[in-house]
C-alpha atoms as one frame of an Amber mdcrd trajectory, in Angstrom:
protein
   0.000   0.000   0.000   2.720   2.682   1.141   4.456   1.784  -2.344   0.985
   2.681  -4.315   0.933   5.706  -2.561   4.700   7.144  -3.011   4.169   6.392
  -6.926   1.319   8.119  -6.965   2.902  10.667  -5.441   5.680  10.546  -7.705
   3.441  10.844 -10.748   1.291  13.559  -9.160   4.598  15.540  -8.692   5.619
  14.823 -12.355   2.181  15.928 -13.608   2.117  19.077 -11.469   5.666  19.903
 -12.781   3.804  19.804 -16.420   1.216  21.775 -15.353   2.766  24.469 -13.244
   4.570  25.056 -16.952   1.906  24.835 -19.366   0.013  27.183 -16.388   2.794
  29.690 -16.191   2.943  30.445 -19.798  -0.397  29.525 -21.092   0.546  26.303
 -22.495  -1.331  23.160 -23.070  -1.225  19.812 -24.308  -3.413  19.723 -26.591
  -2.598  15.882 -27.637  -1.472  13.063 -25.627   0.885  11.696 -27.799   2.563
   8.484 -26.813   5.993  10.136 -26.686   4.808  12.873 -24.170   3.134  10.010
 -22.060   7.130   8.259 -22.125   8.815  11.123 -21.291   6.914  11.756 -18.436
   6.951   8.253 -17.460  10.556   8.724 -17.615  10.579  11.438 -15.735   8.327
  10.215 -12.943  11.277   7.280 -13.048  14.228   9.380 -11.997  13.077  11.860
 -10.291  13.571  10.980  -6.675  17.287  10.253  -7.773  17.517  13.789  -9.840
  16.461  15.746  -6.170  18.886  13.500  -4.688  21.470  14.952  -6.819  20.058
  18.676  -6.471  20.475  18.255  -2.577  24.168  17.228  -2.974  24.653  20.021
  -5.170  25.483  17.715  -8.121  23.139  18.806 -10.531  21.076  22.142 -10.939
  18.798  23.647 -12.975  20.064  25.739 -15.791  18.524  29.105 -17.261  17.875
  27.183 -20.559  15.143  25.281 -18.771  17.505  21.837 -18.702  19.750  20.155
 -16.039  23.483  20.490 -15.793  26.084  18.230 -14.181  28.177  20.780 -12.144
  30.665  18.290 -10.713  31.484  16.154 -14.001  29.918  13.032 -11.960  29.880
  10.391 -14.509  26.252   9.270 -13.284  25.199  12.545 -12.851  26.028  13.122
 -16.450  24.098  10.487 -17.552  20.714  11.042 -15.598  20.693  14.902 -16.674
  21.139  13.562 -20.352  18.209  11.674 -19.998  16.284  14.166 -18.129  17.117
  16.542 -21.148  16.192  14.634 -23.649  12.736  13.954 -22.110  12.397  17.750
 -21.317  12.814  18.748 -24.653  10.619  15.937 -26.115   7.731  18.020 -24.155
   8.693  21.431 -24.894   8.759  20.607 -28.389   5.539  19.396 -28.115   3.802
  22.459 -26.360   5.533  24.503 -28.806   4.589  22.701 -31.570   1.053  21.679
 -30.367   0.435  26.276 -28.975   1.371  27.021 -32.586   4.230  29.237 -31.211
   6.142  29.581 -34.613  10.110  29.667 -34.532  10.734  31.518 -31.384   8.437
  28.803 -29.586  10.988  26.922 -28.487  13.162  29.642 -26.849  10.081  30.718
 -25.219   8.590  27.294 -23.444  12.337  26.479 -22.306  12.408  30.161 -20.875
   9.178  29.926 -19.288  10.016  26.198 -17.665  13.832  27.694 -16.534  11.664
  30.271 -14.675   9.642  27.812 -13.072  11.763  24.944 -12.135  14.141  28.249
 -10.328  11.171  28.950  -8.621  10.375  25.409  -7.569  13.506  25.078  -6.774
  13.896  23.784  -2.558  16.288  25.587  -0.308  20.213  24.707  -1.025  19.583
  23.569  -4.632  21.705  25.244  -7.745  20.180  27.262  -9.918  21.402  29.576
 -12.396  20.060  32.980 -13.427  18.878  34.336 -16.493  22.383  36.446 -16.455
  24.338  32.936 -16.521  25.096  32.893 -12.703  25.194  30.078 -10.544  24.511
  30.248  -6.900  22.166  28.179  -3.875  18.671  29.051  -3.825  17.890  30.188
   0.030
């Protein structure tokens, strides 16, 4: 029973992350498509290890709406490449699916930068839209 409930936490997290994006800038799914419902999945998968590495100061969130490996951790490295290439299966998808032409891109990866460096929890790297890294208090 407790391992029902902390995945559907998990995927409850992962789907507010989504949402707290499209919310923020006015973006929607407007289509399920199989590859959105695997990168969440995928998502949902790593993300208790990806805060892990946040706490530790490992990993952080970038101002291009992706993770980076701050400490060249080879594991590290490899999680945040698969987190990336999830995130940007969905914000090409809400781009492609708000009809936000060629700039649409820029603009959902801005808009989920902003959002995942608000979410971020105390201690965790973030980096501003000027390029600078420090702790969020």
């Amino acid at each position: 029973m407790k391992k029902i409930y902390v995945l559907g936490l998990a995927v409850g997290l992962v789907i507010l992350a989504v949402a707290s994006v499209c919310f923020a800038a006015d973006y929607d799914y407007k289509t399920m498509t199989p590859d959105i419902e695997k990168a969440l999945k995928n998502r949902q998968s790593r993300y208790h290890q990806l805060q892990s590495l946040k706490q530790e100061g490992v990993v952080g969130e970038n101002n291009k709406g992706y993770v980076t490996d701050l400490k060249n951790n080879a594991a590290a490295a490899t999680l945040t490449a698969a987190e990336n290439r999830d995130r940007r299966v969905l914000y090409e998808a809400l781009a492609e699916q708000n009809k936000l032409g060629n700039t649409g891109l820029l603009e959902v990866q801005k808009a989920f930068a902003d959002v995942q460096r608000e979410k971020a929890g105390p201690g965790d790297m973030v980096q501003s839209s000027s390029g600078d890294w420090k702790k969020k208090s």
